[in-house]
C-alpha positions in Angstrom: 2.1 13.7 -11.1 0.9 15.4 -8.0 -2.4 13.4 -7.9 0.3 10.2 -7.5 2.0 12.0 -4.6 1.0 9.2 -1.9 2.0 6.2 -4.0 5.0 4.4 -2.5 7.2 1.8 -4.5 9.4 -0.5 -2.9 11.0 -3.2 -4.3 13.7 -5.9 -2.2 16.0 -8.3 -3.7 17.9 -10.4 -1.7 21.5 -11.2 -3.2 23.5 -12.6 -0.2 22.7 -14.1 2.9 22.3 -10.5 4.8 22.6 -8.5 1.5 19.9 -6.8 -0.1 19.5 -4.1 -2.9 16.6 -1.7 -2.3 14.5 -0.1 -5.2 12.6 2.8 -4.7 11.0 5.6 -6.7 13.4 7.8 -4.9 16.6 5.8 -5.4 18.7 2.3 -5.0 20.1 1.4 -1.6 21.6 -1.9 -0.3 21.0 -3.0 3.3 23.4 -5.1 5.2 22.6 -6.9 7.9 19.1 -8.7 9.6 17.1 -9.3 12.2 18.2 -6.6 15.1 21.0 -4.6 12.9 21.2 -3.4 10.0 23.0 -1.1 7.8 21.2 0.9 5.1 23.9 2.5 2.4 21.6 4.7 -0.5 22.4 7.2 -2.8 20.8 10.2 -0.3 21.2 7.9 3.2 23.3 5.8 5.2 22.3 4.7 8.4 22.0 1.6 11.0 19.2 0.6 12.9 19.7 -1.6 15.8 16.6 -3.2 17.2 14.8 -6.0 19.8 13.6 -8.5 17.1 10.0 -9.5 17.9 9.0 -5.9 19.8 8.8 -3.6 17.0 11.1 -1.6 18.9 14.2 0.2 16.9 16.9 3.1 16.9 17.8 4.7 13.9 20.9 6.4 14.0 23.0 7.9 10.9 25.9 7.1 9.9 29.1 9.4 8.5 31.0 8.5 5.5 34.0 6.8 7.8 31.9 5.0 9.8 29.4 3.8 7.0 33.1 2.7 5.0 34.2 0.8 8.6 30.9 -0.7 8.8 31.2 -2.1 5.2 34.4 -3.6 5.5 33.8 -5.5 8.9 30.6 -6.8 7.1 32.9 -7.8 4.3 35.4 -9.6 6.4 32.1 -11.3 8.5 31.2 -12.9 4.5 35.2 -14.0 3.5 34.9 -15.4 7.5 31.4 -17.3 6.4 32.8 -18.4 3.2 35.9 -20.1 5.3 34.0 -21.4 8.4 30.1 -21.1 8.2 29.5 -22.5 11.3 31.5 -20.5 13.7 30.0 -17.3 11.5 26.4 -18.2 12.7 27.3 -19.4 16.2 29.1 -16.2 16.8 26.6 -14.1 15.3 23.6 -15.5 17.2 25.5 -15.6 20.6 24.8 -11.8 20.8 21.4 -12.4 20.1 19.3 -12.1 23.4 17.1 -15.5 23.8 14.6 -13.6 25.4 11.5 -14.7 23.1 
């Protein structure tokens, strides 16, 4: 398949508020997260990008196993938080959002 070498596949599926499953011809990841920060968890990677929405600017920075397991468990709380209170979720979640656009 070498003549296919530059064909890329990429598939999204959004499950959750925040929660998507990736599909790939290299793999399945899920990302966690949106607009700003977000956590990629895949078979080969796991990292978090933190970004200025709107600039196209980003850092991509990978993440260890302990830190990809912390990560996962404060989103998790953040969901059992939105499930109980959706309001205060988003308003917290948004305050750290700069309103500069």
């Amino acid at each position: 398949m070498a003549f296919l070498k530059g064909v890329r596949f990429r598939k999204s599926i959004g499950v959750l508020p925040g929660v998507k499953f990736n599909m790939s011809k290299t793999g399945v990841s899920t990302s966690l997260g949106g607009h700003g920060a977000t956590v990629n968890l895949g078979t080969k990677t796991r990292s978090m990008t933190l970004g200025i929405p709107g600039t196209g600017l980003s850092y991509r920075v990978p993440l260890n196993a302990s830190a990809a397991i912390l990560v996962v468990a404060l989103v998790l709380a953040v969901g059992i938080a939105y499930l109980i209170a959706p309001n205060l979720v988003m308003t917290l979640l948004h305050a750290w959002q700069p309103q500069w656009f």
